[in-house]
mmCIF file of the N, C-alpha and C atoms, coordinates in Angstrom:
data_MODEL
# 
_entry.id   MODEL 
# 
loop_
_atom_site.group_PDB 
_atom_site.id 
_atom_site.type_symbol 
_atom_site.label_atom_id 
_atom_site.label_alt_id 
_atom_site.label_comp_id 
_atom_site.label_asym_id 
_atom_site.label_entity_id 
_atom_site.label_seq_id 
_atom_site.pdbx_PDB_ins_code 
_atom_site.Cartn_x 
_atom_site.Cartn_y 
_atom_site.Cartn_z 
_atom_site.occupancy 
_atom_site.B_iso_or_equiv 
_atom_site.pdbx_formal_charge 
_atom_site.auth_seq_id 
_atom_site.auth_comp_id 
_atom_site.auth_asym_id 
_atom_site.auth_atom_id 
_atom_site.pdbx_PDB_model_num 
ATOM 1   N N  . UNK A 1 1  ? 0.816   -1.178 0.000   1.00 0.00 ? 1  UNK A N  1 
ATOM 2   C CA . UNK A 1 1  ? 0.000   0.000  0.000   1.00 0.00 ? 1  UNK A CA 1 
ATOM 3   C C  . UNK A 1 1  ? 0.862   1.245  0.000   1.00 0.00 ? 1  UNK A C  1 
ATOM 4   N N  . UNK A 1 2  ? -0.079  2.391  -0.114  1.00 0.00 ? 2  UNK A N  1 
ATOM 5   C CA . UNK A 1 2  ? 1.215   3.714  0.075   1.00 0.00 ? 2  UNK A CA 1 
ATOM 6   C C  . UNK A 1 2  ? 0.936   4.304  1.429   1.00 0.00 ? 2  UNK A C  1 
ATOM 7   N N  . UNK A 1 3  ? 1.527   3.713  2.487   1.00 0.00 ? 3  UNK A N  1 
ATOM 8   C CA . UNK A 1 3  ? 1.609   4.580  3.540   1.00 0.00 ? 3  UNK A CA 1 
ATOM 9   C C  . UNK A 1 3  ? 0.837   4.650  4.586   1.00 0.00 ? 3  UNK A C  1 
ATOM 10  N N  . UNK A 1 4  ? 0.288   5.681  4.902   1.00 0.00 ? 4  UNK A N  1 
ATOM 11  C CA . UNK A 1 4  ? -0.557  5.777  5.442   1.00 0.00 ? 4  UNK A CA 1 
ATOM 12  C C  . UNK A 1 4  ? -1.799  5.995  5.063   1.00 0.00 ? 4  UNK A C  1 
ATOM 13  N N  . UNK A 1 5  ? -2.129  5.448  3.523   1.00 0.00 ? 5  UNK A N  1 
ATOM 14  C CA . UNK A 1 5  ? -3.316  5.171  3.240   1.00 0.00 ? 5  UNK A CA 1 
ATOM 15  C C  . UNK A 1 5  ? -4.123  3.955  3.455   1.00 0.00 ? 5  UNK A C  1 
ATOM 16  N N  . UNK A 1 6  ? -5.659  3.723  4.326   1.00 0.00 ? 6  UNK A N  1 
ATOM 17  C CA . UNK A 1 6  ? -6.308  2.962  3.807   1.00 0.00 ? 6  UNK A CA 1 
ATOM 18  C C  . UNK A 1 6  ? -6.951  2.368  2.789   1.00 0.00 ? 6  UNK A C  1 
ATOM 19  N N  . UNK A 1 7  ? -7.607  1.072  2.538   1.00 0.00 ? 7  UNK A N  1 
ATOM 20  C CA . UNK A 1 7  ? -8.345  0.732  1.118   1.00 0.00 ? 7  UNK A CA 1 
ATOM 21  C C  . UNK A 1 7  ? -9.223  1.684  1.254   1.00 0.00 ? 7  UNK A C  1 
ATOM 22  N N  . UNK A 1 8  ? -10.005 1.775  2.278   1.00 0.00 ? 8  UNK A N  1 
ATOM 23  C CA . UNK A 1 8  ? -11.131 2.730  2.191   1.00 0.00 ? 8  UNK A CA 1 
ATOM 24  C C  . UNK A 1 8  ? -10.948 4.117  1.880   1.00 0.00 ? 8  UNK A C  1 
ATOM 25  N N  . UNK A 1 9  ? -9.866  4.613  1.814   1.00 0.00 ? 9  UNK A N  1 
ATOM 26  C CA . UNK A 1 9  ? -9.451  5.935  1.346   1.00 0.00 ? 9  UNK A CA 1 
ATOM 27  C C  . UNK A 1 9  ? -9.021  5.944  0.081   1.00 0.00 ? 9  UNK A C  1 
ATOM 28  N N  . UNK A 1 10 ? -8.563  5.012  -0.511  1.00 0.00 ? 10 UNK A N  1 
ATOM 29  C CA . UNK A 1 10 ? -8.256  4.715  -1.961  1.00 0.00 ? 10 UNK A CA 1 
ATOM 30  C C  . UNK A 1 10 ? -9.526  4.369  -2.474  1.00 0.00 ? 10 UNK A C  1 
ATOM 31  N N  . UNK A 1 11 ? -10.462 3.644  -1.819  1.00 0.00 ? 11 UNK A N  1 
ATOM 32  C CA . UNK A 1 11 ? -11.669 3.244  -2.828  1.00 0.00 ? 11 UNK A CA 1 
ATOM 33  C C  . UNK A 1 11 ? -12.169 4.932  -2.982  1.00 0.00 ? 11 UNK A C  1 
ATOM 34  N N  . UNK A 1 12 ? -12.642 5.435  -1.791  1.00 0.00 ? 12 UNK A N  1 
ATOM 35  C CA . UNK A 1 12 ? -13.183 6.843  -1.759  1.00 0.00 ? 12 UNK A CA 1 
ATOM 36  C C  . UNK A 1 12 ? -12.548 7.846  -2.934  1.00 0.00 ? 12 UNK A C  1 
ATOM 37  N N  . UNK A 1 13 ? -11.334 7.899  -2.689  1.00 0.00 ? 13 UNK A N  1 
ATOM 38  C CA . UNK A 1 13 ? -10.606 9.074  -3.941  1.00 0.00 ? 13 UNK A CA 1 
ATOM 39  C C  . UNK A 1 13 ? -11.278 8.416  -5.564  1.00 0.00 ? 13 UNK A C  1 
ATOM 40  N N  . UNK A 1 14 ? -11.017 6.612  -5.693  1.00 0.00 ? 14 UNK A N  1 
ATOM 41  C CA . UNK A 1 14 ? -11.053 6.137  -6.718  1.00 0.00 ? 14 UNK A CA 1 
ATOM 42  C C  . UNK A 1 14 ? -12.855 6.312  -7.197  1.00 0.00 ? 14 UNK A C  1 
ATOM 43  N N  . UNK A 1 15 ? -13.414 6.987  -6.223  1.00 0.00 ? 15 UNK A N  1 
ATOM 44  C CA . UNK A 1 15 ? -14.950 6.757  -6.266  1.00 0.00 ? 15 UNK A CA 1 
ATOM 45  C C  . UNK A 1 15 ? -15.447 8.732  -6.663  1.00 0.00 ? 15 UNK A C  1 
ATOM 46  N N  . UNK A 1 16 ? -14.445 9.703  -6.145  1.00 0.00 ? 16 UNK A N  1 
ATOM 47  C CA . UNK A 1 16 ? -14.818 10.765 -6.648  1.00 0.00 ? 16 UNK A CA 1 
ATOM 48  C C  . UNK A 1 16 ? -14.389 11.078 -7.595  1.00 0.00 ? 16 UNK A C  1 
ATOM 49  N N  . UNK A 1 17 ? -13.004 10.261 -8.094  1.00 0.00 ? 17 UNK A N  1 
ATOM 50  C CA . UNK A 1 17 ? -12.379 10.606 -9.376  1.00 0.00 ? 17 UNK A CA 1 
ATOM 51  C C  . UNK A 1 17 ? -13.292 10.291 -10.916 1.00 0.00 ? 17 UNK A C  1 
ATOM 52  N N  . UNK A 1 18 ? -13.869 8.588  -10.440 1.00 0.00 ? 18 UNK A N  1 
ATOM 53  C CA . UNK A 1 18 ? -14.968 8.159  -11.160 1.00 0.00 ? 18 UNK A CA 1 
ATOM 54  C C  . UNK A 1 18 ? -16.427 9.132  -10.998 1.00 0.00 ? 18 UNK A C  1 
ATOM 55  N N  . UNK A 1 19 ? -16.554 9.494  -10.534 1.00 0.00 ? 19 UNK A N  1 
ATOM 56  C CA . UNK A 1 19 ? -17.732 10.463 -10.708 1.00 0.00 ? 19 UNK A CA 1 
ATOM 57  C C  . UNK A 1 19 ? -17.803 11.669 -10.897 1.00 0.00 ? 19 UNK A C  1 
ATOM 58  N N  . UNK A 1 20 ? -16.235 12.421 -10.754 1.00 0.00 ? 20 UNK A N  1 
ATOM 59  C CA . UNK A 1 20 ? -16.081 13.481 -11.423 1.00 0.00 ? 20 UNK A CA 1 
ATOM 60  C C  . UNK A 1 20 ? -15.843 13.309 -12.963 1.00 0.00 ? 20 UNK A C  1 
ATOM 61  N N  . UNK A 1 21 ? -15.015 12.275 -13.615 1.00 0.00 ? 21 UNK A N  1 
ATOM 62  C CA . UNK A 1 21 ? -14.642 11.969 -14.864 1.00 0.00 ? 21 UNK A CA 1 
ATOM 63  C C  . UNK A 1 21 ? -15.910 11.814 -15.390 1.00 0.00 ? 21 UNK A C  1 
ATOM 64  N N  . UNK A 1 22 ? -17.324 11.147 -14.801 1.00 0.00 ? 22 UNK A N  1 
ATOM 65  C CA . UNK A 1 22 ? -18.288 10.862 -15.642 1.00 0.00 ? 22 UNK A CA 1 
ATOM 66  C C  . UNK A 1 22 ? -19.332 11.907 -15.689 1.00 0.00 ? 22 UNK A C  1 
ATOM 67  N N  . UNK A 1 23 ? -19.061 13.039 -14.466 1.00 0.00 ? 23 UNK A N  1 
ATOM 68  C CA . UNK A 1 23 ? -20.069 14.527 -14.575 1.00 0.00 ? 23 UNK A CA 1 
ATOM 69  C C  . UNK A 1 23 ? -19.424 15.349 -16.057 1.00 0.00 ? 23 UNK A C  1 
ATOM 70  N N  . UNK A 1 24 ? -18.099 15.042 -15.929 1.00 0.00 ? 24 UNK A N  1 
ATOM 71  C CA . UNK A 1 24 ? -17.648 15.467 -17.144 1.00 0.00 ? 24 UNK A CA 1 
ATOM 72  C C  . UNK A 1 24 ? -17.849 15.251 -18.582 1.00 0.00 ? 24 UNK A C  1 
ATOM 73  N N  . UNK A 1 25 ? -17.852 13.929 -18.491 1.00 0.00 ? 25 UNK A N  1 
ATOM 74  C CA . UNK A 1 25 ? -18.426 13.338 -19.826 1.00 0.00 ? 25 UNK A CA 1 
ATOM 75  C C  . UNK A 1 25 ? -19.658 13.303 -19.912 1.00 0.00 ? 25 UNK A C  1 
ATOM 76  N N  . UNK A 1 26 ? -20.754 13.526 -19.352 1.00 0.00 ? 26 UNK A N  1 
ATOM 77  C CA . UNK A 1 26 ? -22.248 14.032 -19.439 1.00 0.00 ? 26 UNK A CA 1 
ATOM 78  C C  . UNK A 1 26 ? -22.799 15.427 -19.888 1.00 0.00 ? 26 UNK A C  1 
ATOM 79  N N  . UNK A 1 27 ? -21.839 16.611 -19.336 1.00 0.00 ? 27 UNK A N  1 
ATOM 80  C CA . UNK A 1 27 ? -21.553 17.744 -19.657 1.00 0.00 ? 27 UNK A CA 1 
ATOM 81  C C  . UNK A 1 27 ? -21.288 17.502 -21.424 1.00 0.00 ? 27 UNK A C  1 
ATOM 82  N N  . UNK A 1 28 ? -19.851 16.951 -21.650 1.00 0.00 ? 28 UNK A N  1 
ATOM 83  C CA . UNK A 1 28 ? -19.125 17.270 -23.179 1.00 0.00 ? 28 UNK A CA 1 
ATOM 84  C C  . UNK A 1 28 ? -20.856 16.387 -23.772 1.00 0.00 ? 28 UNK A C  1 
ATOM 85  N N  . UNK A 1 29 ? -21.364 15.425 -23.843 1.00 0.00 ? 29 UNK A N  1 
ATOM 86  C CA . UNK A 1 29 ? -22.388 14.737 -24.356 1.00 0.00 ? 29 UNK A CA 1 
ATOM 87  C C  . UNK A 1 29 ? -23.518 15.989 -24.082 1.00 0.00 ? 29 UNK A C  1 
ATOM 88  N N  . UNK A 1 30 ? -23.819 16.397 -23.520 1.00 0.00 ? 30 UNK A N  1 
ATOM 89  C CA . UNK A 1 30 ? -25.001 18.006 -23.435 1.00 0.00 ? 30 UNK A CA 1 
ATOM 90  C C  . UNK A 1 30 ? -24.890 18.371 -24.402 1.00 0.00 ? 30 UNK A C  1 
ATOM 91  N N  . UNK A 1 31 ? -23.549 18.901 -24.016 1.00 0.00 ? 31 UNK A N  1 
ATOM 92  C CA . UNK A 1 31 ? -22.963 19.743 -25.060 1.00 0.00 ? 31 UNK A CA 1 
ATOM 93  C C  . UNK A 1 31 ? -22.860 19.874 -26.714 1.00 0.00 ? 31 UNK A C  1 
ATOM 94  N N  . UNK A 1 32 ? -22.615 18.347 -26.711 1.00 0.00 ? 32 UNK A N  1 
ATOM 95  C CA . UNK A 1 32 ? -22.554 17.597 -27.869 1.00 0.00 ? 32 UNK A CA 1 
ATOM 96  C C  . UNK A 1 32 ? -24.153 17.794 -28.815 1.00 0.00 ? 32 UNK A C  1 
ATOM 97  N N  . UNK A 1 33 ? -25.025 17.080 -27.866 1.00 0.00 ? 33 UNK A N  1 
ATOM 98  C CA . UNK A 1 33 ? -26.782 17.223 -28.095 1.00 0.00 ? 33 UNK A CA 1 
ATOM 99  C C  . UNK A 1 33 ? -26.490 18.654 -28.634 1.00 0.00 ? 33 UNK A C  1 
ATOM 100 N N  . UNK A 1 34 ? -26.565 19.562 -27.832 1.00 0.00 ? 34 UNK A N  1 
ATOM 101 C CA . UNK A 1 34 ? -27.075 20.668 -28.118 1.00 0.00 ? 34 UNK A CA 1 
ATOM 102 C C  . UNK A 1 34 ? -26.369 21.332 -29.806 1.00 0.00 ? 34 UNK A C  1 
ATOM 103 N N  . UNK A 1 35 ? -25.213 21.128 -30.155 1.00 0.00 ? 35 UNK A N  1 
ATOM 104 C CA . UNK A 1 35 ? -24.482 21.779 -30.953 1.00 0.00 ? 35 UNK A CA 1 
ATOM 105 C C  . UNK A 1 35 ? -25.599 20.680 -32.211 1.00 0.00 ? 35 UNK A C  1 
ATOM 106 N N  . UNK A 1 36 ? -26.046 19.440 -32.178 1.00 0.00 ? 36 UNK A N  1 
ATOM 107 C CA . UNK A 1 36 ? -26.483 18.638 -33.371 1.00 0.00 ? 36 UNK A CA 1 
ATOM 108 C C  . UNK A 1 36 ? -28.036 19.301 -33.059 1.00 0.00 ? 36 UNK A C  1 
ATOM 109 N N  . UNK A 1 37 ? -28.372 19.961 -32.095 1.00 0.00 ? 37 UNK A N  1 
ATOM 110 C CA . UNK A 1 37 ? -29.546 20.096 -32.500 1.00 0.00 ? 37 UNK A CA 1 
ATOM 111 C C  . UNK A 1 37 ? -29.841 21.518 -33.424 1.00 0.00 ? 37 UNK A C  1 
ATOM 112 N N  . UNK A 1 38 ? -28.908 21.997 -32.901 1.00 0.00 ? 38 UNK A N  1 
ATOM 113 C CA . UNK A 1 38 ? -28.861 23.595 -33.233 1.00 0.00 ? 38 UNK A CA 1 
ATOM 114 C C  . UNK A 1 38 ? -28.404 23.118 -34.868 1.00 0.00 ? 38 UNK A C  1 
ATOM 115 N N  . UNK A 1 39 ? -27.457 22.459 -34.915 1.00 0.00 ? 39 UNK A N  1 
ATOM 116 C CA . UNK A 1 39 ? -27.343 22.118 -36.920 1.00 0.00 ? 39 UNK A CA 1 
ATOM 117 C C  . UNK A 1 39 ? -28.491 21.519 -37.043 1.00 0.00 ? 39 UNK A C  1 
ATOM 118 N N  . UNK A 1 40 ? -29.020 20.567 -36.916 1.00 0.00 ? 40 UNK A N  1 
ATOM 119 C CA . UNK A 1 40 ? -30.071 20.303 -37.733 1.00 0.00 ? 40 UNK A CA 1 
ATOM 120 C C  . UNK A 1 40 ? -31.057 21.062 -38.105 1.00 0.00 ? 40 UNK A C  1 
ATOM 121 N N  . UNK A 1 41 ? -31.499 21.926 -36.553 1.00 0.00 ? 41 UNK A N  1 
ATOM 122 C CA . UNK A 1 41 ? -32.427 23.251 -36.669 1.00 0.00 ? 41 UNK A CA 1 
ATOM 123 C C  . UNK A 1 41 ? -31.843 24.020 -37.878 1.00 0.00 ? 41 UNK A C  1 
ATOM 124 N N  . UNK A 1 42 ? -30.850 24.269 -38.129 1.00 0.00 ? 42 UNK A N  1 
ATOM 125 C CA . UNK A 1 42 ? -30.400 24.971 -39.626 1.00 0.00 ? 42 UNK A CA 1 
ATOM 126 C C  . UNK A 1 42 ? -30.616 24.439 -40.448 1.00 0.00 ? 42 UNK A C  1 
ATOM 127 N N  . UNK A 1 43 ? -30.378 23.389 -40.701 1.00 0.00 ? 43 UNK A N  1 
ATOM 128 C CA . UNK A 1 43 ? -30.539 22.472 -41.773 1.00 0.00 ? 43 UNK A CA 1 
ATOM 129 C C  . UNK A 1 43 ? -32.234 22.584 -42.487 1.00 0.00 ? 43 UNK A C  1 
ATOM 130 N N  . UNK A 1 44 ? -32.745 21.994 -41.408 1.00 0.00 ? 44 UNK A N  1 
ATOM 131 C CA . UNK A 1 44 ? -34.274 22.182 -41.817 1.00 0.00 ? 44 UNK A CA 1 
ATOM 132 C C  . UNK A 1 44 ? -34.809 23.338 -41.547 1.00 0.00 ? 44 UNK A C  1 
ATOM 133 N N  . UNK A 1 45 ? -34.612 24.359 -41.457 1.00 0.00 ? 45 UNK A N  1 
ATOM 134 C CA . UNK A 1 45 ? -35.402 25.300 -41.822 1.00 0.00 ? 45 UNK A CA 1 
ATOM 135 C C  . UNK A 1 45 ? -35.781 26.023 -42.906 1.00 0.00 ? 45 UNK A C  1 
ATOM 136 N N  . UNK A 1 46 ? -36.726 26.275 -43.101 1.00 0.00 ? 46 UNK A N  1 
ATOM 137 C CA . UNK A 1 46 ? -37.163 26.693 -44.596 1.00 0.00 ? 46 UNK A CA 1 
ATOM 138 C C  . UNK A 1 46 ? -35.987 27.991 -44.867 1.00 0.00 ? 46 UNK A C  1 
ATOM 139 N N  . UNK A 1 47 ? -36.219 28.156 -46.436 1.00 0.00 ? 47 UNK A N  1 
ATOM 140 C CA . UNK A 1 47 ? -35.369 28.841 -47.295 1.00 0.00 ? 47 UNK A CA 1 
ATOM 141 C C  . UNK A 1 47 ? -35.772 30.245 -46.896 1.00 0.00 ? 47 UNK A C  1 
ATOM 142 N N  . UNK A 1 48 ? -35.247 31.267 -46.518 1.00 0.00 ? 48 UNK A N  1 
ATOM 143 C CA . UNK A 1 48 ? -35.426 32.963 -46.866 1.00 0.00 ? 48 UNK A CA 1 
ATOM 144 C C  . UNK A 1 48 ? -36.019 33.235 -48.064 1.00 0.00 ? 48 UNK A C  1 
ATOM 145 N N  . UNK A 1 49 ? -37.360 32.956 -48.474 1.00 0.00 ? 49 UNK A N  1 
ATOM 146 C CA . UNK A 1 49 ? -37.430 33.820 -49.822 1.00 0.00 ? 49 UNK A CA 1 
ATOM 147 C C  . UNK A 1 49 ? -37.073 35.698 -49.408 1.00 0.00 ? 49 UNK A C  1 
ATOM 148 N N  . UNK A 1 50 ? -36.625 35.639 -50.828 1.00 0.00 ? 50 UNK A N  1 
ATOM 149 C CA . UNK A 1 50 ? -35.495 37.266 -51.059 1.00 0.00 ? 50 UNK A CA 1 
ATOM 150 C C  . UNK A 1 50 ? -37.059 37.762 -51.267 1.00 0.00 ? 50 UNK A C  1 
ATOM 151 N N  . UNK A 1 51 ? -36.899 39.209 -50.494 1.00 0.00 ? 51 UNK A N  1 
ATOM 152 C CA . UNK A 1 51 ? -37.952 40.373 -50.286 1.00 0.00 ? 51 UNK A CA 1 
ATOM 153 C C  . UNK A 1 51 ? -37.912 41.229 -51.289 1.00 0.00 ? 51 UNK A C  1 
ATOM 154 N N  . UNK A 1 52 ? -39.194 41.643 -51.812 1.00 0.00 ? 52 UNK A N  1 
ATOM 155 C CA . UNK A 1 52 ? -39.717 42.176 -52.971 1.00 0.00 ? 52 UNK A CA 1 
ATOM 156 C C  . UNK A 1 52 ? -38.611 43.113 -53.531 1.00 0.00 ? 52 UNK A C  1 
ATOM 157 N N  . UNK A 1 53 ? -38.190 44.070 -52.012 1.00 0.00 ? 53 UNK A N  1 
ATOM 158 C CA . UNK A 1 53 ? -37.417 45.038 -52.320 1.00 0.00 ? 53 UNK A CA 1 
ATOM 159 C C  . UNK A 1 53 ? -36.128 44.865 -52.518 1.00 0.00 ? 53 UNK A C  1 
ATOM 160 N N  . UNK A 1 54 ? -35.590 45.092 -53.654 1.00 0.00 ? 54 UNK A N  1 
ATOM 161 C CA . UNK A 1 54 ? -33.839 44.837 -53.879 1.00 0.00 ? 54 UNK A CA 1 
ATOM 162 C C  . UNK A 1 54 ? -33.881 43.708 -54.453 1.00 0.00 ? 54 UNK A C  1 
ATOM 163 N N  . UNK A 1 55 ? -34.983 42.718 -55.259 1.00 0.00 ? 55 UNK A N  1 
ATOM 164 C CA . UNK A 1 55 ? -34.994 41.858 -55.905 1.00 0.00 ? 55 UNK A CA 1 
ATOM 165 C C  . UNK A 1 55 ? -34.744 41.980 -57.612 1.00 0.00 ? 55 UNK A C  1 
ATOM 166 N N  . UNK A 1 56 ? -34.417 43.266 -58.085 1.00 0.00 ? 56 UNK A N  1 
ATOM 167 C CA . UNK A 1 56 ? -34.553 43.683 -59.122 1.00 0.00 ? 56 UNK A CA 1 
ATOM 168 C C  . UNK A 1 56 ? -33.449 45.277 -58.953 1.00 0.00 ? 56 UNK A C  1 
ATOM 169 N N  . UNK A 1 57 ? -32.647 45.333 -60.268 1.00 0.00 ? 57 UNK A N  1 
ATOM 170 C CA . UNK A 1 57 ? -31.720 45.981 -60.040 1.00 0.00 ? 57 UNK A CA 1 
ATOM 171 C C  . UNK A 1 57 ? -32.604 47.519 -60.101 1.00 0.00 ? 57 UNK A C  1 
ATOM 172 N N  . UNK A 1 58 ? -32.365 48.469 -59.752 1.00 0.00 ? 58 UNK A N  1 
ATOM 173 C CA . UNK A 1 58 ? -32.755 50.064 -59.383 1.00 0.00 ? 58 UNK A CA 1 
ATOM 174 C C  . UNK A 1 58 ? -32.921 50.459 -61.155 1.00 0.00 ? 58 UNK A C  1 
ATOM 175 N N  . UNK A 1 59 ? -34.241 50.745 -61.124 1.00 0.00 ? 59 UNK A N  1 
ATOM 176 C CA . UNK A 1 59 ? -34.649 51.823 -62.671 1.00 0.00 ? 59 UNK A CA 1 
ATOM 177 C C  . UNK A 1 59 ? -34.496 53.406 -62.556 1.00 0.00 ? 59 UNK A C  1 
ATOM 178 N N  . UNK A 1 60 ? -33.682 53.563 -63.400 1.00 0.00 ? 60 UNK A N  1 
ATOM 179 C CA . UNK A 1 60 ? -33.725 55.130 -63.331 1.00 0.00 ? 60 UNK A CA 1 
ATOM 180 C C  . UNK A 1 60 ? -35.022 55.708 -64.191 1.00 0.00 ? 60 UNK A C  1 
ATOM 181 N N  . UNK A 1 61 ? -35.300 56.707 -63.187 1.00 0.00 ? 61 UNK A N  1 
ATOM 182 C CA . UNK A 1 61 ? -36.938 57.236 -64.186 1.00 0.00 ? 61 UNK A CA 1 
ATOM 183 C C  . UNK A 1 61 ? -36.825 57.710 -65.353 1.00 0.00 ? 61 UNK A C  1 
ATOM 184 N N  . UNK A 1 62 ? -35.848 58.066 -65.933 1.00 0.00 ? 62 UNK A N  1 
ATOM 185 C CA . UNK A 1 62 ? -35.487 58.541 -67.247 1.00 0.00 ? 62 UNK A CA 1 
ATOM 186 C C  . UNK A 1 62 ? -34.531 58.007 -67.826 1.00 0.00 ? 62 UNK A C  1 
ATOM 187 N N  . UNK A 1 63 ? -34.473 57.684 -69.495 1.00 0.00 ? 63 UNK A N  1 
ATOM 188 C CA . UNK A 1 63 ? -32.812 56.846 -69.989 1.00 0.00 ? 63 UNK A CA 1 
ATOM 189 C C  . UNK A 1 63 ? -32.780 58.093 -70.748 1.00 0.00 ? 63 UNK A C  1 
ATOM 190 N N  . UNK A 1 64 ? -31.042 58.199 -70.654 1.00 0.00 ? 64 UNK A N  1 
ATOM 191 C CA . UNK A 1 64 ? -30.209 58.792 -71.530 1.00 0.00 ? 64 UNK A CA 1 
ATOM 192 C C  . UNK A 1 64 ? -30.081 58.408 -72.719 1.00 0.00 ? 64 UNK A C  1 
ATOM 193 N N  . UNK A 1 65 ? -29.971 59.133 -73.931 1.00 0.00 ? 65 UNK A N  1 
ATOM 194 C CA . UNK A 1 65 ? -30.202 59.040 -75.379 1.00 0.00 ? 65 UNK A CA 1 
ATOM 195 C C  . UNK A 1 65 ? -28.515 59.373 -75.270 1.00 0.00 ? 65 UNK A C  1 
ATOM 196 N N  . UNK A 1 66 ? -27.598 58.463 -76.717 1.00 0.00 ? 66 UNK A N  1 
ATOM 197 C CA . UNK A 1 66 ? -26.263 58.489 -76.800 1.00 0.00 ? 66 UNK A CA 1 
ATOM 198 C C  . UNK A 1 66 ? -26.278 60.313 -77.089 1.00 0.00 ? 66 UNK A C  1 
ATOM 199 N N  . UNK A 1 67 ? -27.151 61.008 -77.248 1.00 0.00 ? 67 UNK A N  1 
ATOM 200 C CA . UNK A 1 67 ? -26.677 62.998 -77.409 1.00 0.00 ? 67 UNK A CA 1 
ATOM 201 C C  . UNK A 1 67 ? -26.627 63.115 -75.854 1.00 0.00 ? 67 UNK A C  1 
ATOM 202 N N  . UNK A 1 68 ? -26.769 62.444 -74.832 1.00 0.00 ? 68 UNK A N  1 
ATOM 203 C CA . UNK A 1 68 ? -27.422 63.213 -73.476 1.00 0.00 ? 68 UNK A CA 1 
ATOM 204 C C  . UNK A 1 68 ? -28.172 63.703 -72.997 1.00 0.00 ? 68 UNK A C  1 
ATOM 205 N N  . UNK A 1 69 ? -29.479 63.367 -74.002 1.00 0.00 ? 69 UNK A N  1 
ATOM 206 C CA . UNK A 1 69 ? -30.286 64.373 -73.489 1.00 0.00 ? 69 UNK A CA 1 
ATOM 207 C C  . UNK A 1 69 ? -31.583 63.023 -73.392 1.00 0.00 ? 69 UNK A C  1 
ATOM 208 N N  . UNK A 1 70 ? -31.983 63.917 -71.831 1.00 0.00 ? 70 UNK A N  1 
ATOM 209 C CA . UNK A 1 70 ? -32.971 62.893 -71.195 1.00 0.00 ? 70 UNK A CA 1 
ATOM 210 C C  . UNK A 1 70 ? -34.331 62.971 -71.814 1.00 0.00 ? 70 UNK A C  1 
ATOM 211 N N  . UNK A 1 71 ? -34.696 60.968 -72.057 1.00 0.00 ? 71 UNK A N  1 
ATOM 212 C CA . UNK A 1 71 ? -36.206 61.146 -72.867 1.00 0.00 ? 71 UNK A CA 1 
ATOM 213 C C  . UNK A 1 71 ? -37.247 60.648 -71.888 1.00 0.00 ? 71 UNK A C  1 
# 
């Protein structure tokens, strides 16, 4: 053994180490969920149809004739 350790003090450390390592890996797995849900939520969501405005390039109210002079 090492020392002045008991089994029962080695099981104990070996028992918070195991349950800290696995709060951890429940966390990264949350974590995990959450990042695939949030992509899929992108994934499937419907398309942006493009808004009326700015769908069509800008008309000027008058065209220039090759003399310059507006018709």
């Amino acid at each position: 053994m090492c020392g002045t350790e008991s089994v029962a003090d080695m099981v104990q450390a070996y028992q918070d180490w195991a349950k800290s390592a696995f709060e951890r890996l429940m966390a990264d797995a949350v974590a995990c969920q959450d990042q695939i849900v949030a992509a899929t939520g992108a994934l499937t969501a419907p398309l942006l149809a493009p808004s009326e405005k700015g769908t069509e390039p800008a008309r000027t109210e008058s065209k220039v004739t090759t003399r310059g002079k507006a018709t």
